[in-house]
Backbone and ligand atoms as CSV (ligand in chain L), in Angstrom:
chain,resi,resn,atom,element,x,y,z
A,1,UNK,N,N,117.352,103.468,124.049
A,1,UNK,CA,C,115.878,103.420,124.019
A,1,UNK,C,C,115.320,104.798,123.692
A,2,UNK,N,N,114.548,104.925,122.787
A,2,UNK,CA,C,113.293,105.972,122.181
A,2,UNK,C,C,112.698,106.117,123.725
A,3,UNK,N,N,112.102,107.692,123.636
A,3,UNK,CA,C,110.599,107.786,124.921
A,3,UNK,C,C,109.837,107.205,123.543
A,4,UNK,N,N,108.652,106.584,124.199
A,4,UNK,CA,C,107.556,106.103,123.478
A,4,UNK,C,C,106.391,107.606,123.613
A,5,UNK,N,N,106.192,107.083,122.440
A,5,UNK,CA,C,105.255,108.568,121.813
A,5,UNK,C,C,103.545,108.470,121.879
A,6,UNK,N,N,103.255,109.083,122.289
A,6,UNK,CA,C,101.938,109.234,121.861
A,6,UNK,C,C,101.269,110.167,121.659
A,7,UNK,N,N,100.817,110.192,120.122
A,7,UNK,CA,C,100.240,111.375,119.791
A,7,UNK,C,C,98.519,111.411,119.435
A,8,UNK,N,N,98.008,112.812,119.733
A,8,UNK,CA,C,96.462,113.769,119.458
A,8,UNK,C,C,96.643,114.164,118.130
A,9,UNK,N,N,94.967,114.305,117.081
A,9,UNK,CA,C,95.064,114.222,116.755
A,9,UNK,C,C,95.111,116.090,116.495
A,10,UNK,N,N,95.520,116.735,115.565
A,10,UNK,CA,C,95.989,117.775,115.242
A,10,UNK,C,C,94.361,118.263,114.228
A,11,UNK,N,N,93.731,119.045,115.296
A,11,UNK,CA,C,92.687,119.588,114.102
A,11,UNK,C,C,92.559,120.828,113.295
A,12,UNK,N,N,92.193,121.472,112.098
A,12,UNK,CA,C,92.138,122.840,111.630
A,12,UNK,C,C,91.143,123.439,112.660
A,13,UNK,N,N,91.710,124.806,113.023
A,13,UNK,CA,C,93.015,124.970,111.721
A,13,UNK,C,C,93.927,125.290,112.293
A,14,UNK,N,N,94.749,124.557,113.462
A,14,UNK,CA,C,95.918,124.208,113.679
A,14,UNK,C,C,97.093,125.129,112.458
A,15,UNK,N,N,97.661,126.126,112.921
A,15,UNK,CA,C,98.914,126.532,111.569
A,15,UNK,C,C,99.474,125.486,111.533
A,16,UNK,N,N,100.396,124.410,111.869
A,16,UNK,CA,C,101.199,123.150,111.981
A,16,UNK,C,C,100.513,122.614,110.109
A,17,UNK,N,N,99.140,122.235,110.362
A,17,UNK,CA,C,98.636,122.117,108.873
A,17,UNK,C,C,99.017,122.809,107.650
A,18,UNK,N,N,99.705,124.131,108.238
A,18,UNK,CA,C,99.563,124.713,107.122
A,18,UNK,C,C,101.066,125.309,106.233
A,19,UNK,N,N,101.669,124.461,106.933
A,19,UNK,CA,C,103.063,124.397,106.634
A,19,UNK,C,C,104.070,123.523,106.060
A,20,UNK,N,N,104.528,123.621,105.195
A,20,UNK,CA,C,104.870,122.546,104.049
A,20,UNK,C,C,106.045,121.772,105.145
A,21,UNK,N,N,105.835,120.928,105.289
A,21,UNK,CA,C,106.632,119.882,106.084
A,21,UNK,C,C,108.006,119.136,105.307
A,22,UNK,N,N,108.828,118.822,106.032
A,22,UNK,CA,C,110.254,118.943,105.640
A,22,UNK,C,C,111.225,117.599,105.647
A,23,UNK,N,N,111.896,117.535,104.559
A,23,UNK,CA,C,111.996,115.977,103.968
A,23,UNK,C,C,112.791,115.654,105.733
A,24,UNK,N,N,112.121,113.902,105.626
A,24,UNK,CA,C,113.057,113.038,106.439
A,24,UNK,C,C,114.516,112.665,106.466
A,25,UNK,N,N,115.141,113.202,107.707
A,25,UNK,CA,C,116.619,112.937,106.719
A,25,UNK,C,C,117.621,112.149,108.120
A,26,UNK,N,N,117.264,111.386,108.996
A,26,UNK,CA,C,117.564,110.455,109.605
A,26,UNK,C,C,116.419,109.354,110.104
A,27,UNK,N,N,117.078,108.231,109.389
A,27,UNK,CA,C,116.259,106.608,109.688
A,27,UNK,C,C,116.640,105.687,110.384
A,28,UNK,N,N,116.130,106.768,111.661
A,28,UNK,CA,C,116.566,105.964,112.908
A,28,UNK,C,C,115.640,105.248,113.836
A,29,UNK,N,N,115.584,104.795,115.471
A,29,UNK,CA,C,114.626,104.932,116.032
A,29,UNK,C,C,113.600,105.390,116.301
A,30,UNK,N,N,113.868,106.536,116.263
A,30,UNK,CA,C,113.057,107.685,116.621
A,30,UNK,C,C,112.059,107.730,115.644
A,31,UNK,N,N,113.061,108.087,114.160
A,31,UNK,CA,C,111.586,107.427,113.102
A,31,UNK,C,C,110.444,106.173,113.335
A,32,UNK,N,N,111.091,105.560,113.694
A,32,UNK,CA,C,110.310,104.013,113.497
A,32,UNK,C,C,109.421,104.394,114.910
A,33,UNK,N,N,109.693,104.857,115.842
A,33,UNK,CA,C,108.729,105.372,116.643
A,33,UNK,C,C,107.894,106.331,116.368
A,34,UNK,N,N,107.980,107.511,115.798
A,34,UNK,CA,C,107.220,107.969,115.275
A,34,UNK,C,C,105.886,107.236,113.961
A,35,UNK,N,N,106.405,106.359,113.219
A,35,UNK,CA,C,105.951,105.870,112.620
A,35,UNK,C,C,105.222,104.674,113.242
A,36,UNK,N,N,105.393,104.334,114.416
A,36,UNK,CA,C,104.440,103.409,114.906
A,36,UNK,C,C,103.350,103.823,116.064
A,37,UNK,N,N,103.699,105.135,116.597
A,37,UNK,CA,C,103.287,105.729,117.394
A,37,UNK,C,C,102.100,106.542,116.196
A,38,UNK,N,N,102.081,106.609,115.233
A,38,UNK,CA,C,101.320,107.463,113.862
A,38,UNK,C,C,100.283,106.136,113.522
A,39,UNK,N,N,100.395,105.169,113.150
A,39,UNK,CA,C,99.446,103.614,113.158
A,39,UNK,C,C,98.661,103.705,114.434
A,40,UNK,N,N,99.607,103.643,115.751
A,40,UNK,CA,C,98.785,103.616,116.659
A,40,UNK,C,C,97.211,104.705,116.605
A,41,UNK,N,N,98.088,106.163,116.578
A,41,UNK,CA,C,96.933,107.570,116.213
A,41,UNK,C,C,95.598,106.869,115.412
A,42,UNK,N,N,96.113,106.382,114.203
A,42,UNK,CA,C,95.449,106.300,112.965
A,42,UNK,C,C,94.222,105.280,113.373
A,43,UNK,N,N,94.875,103.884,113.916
A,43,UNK,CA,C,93.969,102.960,114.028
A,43,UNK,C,C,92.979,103.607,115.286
A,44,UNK,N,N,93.549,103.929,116.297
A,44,UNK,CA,C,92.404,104.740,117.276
A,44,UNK,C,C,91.370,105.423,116.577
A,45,UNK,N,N,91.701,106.612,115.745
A,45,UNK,CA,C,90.596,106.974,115.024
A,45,UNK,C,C,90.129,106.765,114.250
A,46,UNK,N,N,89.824,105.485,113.592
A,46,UNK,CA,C,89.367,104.633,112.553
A,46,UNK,C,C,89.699,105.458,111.256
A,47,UNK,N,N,91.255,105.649,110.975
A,47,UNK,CA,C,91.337,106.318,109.835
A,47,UNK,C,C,91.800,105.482,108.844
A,48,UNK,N,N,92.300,105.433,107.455
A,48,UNK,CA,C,92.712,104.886,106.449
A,48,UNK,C,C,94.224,105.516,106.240
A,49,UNK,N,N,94.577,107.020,106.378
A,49,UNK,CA,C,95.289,107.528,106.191
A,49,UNK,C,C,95.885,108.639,106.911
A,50,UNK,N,N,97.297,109.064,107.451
A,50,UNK,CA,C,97.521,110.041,108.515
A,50,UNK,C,C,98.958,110.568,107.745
A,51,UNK,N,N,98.786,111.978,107.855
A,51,UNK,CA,C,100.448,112.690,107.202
A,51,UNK,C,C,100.963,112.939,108.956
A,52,UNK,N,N,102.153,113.332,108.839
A,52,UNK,CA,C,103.151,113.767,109.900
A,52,UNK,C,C,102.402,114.995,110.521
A,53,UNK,N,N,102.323,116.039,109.576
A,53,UNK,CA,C,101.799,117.371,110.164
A,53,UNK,C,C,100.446,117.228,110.884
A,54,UNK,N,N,99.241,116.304,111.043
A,54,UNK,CA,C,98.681,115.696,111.428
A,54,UNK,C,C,98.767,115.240,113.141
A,55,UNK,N,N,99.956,115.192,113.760
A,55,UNK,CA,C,100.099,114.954,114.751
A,55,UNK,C,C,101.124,116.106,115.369
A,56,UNK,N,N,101.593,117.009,114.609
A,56,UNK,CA,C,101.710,118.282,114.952
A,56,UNK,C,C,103.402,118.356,114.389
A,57,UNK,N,N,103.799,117.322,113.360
A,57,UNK,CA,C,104.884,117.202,112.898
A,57,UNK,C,C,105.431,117.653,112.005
A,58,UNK,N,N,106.424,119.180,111.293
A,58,UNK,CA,C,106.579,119.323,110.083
A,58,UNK,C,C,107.170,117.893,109.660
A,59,UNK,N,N,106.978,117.197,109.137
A,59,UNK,CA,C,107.786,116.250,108.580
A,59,UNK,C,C,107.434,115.456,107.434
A,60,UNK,N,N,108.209,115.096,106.331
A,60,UNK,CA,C,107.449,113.951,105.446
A,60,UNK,C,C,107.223,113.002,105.388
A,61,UNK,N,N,106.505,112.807,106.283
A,61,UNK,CA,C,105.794,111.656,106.774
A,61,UNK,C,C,104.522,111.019,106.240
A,62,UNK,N,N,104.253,110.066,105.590
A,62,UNK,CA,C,102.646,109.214,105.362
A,62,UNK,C,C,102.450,107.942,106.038
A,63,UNK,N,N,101.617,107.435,106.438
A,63,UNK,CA,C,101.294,106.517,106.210
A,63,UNK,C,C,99.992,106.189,106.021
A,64,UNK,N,N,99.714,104.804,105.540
A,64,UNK,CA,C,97.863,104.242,105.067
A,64,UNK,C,C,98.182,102.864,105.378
A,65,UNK,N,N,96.476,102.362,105.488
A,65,UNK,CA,C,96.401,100.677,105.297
A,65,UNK,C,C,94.580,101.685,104.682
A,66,UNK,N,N,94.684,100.684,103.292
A,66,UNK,CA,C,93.352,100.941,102.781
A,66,UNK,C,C,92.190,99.697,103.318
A,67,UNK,N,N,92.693,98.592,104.033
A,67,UNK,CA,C,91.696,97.700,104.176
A,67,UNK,C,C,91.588,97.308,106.099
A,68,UNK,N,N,92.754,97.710,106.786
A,68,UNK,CA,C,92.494,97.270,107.994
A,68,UNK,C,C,93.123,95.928,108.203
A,69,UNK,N,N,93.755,95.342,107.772
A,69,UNK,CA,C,94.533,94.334,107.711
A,69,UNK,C,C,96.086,95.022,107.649
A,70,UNK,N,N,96.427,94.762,109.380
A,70,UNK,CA,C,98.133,95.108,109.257
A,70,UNK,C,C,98.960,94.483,108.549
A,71,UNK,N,N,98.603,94.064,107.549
A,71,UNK,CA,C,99.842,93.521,106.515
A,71,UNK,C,C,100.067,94.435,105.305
A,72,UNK,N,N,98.700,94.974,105.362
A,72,UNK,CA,C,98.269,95.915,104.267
A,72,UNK,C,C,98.903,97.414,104.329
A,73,UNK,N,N,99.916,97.714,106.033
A,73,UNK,CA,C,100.235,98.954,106.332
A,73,UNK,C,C,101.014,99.647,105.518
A,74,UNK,N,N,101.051,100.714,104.708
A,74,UNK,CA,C,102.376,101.615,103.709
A,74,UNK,C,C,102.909,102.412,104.587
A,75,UNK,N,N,104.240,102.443,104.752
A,75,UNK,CA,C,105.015,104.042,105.186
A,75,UNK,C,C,105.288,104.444,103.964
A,76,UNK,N,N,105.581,105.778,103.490
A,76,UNK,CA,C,105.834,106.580,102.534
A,76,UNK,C,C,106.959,107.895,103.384
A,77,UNK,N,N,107.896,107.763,103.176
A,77,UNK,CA,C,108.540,109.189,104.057
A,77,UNK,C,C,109.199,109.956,102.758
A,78,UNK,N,N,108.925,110.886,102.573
A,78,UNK,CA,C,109.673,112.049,101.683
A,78,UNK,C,C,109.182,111.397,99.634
A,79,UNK,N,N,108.110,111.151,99.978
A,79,UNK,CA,C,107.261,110.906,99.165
A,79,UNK,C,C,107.253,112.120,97.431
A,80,UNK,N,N,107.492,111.355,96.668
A,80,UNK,CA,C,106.782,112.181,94.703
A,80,UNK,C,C,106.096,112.199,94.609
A,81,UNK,N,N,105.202,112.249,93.856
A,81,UNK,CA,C,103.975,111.673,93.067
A,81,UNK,C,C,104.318,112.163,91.987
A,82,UNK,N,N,105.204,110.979,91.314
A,82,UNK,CA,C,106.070,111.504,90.005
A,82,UNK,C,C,104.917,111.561,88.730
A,83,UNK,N,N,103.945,110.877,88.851
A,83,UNK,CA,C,103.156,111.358,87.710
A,83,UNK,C,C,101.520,110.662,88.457
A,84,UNK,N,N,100.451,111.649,87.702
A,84,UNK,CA,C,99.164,111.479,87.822
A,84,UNK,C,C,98.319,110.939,87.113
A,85,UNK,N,N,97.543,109.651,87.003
A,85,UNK,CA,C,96.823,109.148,85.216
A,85,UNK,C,C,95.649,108.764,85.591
A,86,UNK,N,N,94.829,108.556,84.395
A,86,UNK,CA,C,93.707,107.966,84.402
A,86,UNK,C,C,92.638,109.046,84.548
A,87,UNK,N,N,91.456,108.363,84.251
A,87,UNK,CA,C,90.305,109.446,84.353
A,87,UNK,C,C,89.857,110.039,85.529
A,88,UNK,N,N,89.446,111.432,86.130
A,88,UNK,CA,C,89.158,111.979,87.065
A,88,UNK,C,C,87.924,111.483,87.968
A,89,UNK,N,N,88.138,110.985,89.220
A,89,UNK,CA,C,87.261,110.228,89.910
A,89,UNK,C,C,86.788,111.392,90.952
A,90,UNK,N,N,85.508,111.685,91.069
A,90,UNK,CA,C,84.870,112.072,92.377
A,90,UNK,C,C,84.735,110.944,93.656
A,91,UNK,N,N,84.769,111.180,94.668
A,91,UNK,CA,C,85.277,109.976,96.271
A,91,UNK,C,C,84.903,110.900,97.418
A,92,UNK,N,N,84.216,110.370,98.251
A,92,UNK,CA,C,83.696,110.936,99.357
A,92,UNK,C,C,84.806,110.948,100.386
A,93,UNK,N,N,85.593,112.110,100.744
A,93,UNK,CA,C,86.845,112.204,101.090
A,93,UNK,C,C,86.405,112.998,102.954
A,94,UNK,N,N,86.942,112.705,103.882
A,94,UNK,CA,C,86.618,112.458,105.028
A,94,UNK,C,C,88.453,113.071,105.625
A,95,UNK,N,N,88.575,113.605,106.701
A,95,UNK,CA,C,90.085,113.881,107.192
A,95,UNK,C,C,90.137,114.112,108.864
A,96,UNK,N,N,91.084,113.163,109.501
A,96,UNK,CA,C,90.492,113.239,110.648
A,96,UNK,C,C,91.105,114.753,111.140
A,97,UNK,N,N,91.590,115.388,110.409
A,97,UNK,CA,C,91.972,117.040,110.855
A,97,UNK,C,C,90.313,117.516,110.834
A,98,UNK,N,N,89.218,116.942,110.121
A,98,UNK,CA,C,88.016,117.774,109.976
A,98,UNK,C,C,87.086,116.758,110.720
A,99,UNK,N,N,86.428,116.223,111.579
A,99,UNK,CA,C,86.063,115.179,112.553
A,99,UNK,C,C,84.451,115.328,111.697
A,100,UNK,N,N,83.977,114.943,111.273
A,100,UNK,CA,C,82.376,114.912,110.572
A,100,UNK,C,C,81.690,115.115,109.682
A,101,UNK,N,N,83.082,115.798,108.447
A,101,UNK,CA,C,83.167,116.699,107.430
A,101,UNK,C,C,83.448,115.064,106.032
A,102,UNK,N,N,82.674,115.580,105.052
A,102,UNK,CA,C,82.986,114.776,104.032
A,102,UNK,C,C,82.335,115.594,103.282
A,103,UNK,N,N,83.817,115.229,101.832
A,103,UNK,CA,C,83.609,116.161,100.675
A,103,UNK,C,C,83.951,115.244,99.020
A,104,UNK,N,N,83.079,115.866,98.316
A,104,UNK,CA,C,83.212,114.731,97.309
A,104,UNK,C,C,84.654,115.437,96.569
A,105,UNK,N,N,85.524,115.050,96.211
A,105,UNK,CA,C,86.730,116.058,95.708
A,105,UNK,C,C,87.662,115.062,94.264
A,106,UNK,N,N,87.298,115.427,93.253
A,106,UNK,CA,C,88.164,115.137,92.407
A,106,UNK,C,C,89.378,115.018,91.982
A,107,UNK,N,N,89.647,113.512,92.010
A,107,UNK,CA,C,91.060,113.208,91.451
A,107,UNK,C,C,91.598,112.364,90.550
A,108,UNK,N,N,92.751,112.345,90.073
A,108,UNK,CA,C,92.837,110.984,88.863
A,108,UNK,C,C,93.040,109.720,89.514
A,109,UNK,N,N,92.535,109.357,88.872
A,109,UNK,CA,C,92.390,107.364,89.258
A,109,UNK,C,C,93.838,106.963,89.993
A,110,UNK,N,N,94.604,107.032,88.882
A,110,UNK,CA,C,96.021,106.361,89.508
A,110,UNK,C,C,97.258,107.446,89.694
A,111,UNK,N,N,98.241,106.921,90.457
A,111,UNK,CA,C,99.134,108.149,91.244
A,111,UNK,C,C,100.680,106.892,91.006
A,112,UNK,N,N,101.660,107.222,90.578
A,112,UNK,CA,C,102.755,106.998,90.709
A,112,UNK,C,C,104.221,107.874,91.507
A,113,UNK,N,N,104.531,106.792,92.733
A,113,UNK,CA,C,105.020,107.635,93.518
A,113,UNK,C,C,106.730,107.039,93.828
A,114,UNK,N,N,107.339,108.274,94.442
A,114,UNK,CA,C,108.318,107.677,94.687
A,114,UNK,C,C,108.835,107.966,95.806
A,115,UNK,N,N,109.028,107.105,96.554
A,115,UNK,CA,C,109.456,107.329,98.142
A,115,UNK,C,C,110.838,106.275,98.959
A,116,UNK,N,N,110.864,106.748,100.394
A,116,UNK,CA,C,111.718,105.871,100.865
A,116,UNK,C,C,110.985,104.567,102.087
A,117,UNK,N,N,111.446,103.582,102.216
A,117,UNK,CA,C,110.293,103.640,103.350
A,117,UNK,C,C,110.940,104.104,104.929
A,118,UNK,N,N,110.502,103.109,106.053
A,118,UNK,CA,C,110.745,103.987,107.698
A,118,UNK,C,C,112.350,103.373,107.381
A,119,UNK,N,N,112.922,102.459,106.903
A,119,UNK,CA,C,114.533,101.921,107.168
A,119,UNK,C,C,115.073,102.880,105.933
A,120,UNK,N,N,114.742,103.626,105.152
A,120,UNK,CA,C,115.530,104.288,104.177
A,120,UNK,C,C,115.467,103.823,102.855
A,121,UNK,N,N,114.932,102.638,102.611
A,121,UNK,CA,C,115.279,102.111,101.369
A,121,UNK,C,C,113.951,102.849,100.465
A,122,UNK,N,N,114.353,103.117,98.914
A,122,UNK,CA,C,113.962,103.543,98.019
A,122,UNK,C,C,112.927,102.781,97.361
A,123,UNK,N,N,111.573,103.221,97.004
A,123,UNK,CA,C,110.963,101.941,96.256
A,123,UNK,C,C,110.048,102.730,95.422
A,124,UNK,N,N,109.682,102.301,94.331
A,124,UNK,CA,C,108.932,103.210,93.305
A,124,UNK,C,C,107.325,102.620,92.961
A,125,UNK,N,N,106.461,102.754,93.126
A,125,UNK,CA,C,105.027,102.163,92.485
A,125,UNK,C,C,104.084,102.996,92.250
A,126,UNK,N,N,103.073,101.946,91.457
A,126,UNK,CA,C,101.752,102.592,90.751
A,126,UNK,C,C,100.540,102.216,92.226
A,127,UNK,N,N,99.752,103.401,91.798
A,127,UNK,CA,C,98.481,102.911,92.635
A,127,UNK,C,C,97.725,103.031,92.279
A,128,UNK,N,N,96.083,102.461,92.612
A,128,UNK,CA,C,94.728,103.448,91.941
A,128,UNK,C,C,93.750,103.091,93.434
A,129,UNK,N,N,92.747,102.837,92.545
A,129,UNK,CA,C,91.680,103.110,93.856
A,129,UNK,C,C,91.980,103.775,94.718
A,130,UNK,N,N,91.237,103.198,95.669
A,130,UNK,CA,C,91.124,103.478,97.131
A,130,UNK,C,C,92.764,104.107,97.943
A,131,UNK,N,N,93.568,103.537,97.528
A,131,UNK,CA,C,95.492,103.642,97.590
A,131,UNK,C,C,95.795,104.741,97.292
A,132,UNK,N,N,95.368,104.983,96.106
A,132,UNK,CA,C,95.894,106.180,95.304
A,132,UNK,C,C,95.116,107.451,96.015
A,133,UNK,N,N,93.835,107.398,96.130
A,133,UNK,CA,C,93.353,108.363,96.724
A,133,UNK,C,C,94.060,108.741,98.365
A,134,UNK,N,N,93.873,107.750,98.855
A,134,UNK,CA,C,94.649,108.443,100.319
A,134,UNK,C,C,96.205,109.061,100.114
A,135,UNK,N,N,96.870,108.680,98.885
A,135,UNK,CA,C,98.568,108.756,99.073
A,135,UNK,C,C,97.894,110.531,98.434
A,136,UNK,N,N,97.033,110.703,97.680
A,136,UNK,CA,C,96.617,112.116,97.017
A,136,UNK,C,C,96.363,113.214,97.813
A,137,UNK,N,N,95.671,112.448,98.858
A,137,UNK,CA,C,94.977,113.094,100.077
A,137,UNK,C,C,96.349,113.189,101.067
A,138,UNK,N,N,96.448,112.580,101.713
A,138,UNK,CA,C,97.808,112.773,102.922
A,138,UNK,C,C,98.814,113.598,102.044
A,139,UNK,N,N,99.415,113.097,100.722
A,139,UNK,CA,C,100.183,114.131,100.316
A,139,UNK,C,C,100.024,115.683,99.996
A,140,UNK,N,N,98.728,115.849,99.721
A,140,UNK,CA,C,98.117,117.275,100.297
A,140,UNK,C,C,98.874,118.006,101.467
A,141,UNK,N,N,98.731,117.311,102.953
A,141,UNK,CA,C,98.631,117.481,104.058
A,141,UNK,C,C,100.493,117.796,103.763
A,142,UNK,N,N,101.508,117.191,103.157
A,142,UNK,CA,C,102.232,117.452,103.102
A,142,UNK,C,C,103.057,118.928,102.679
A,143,UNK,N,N,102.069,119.514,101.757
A,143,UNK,CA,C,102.415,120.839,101.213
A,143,UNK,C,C,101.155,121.776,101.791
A,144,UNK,N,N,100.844,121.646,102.795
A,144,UNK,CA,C,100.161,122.224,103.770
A,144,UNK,C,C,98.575,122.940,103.307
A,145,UNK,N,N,98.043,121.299,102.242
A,145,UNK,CA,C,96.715,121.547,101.523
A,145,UNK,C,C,96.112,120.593,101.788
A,146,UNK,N,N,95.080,121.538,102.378
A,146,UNK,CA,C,93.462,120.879,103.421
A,146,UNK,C,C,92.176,120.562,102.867
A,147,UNK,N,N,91.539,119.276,103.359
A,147,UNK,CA,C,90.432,119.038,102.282
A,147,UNK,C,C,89.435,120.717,102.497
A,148,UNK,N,N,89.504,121.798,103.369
A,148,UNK,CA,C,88.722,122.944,102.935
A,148,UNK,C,C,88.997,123.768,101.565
A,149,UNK,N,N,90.442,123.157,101.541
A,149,UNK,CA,C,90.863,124.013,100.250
A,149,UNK,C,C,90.173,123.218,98.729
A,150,UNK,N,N,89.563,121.909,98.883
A,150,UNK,CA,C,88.880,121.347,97.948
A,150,UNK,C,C,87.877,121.748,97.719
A,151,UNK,N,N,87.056,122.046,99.177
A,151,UNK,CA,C,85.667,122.131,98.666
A,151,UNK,C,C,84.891,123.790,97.623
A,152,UNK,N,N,84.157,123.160,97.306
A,152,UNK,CA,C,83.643,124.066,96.068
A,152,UNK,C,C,82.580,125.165,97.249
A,153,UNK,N,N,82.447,126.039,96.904
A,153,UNK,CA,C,81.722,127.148,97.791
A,153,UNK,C,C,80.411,126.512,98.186
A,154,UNK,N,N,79.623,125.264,97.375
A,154,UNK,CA,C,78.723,124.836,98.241
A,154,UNK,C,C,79.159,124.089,99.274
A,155,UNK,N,N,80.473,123.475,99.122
A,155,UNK,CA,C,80.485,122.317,100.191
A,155,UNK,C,C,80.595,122.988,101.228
A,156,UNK,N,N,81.509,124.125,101.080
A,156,UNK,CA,C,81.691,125.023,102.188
A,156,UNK,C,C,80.674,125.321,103.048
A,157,UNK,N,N,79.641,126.197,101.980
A,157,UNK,CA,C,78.206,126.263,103.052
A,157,UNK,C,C,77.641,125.590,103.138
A,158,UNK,N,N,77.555,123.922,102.617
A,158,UNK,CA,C,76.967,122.953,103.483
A,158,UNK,C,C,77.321,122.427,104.970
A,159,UNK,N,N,78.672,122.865,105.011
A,159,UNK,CA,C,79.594,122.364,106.045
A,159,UNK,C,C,79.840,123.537,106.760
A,160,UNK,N,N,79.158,124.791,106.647
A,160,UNK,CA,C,79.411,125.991,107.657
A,160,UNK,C,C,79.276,126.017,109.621
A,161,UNK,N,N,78.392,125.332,109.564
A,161,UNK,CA,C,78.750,125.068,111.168
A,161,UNK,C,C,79.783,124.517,111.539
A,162,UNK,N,N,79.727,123.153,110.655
A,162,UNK,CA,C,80.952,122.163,111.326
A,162,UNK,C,C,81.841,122.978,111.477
A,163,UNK,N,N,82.563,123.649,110.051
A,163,UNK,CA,C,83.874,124.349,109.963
A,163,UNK,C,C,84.168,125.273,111.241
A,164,UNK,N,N,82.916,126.231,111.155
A,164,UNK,CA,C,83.004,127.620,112.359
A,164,UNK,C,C,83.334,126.701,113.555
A,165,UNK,N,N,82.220,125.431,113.891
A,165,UNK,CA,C,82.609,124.724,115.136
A,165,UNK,C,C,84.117,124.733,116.063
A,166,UNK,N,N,84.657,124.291,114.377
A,166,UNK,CA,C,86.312,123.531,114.763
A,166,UNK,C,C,87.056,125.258,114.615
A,167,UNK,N,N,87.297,126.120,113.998
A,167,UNK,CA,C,87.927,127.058,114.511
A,167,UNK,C,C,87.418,127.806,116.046
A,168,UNK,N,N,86.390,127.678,115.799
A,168,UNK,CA,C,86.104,128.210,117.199
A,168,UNK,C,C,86.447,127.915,118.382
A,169,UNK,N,N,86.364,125.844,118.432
A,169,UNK,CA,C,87.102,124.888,119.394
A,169,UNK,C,C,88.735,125.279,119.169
A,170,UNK,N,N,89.115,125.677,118.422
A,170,UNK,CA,C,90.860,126.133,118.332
A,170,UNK,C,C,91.319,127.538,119.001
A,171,UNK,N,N,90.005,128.021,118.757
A,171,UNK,CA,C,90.270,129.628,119.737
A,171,UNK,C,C,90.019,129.452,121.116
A,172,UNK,N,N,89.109,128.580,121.452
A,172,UNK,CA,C,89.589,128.528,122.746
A,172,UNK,C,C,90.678,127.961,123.407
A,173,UNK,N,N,90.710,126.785,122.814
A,173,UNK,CA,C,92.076,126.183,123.173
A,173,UNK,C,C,93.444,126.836,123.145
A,174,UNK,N,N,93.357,127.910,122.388
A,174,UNK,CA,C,94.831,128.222,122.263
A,174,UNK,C,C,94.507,129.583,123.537
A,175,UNK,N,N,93.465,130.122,123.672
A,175,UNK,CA,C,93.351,130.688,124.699
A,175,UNK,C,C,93.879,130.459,126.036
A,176,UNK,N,N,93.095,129.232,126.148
A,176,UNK,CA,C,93.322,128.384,127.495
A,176,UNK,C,C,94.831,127.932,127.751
A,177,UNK,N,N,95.333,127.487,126.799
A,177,UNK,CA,C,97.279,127.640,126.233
A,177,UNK,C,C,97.924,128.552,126.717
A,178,UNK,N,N,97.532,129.753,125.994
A,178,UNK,CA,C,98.009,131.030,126.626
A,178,UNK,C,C,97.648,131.534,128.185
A,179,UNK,N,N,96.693,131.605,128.654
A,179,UNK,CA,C,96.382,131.400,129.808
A,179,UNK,C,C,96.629,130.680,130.874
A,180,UNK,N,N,97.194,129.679,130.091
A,180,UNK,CA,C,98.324,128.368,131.181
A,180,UNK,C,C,99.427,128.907,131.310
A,181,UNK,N,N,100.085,129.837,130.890
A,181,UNK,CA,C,101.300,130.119,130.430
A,181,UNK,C,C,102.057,131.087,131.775
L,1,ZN,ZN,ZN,93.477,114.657,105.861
């Protein structure tokens, strides 16, 4: 038996974010707990999409459901994005590492990827919409790139409190960390 996991959600600017996370290389329990213990995270915070480093994990880890229907759930572990197509879409892009923050951020329509899933097996597909954008977005999170690193210097200073907010909530906390210690 796995301990059963439960994970917080990991906010910037957390370093954990900012560190290129490291292929999956046993598909075991423990994965599949992690990976269900990561759905659990996700659906709590009404998200669409959650990477590994996200819950404080170097690991290559994704998963999404673009509609909310658990049938609809993707794992992606040690994920390509062997090629990028289609015309460049602007999308109001949201990350629960940034809790209130939305940024319009440009990307190409469709994403072709190649991954394993949580049992190991290999599977290759196309995506667009709504799909493609989150596998664009979480795979970001994988090479330790944050929707701040999207935004254009206005979004930034539109979003200057929020941002200062959340580092500031991180300085104390790691204070209070150290101070436990
Ligand atoms: Zn994100």
């Amino acid at each position: 038996m796995v301990e059963r996991l439960e994970f917080d959600m990991t906010l910037y600017p957390a370093p954990v974010l900012r560190k290129p996370a490291e292929p999956v290389t046993a598909f075991d329990e423990e994965l599949a707990e992690i990976v269900r213990a990561m759905f659990e995270r996700m659906d709590k915070s009404n998200g669409v999409g959650l990477a590994a480093p996200q819950v404080g994990l170097k690991k290559r880890i994704l998963i999404l459901n673009h509609s909310g229907d658990p049938r609809d759930n993707l794992v992606l572990i040690n994920p390509e994005l062997i090629s990028r197509s289609g015309p460049q879409i602007y999308f109001d892009e949201g990350c629960l590492s940034f809790p209130g923050i939305y940024v319009e951020v440009r990307r190409p329509e469709r994403v072709r990827v190649k991954a394993l899933d949580a049992s190991g097996k290999p599977f290759e597909a196309e995506y667009d919409g709504l799909i493609s954008r989150i596998i664009q977005h979480e795979y970001d999170h994988l090479e330790g790139i944050l929707l701040v690193d999207r935004m254009t210097p206005a979004d930034k200073h539109r979003n200057r409190a929020a941002l200062d907010n959340l580092v500031e909530r991180h300085r104390r906390e790691s204070e209070k960390a150290e101070s436990a210690q």
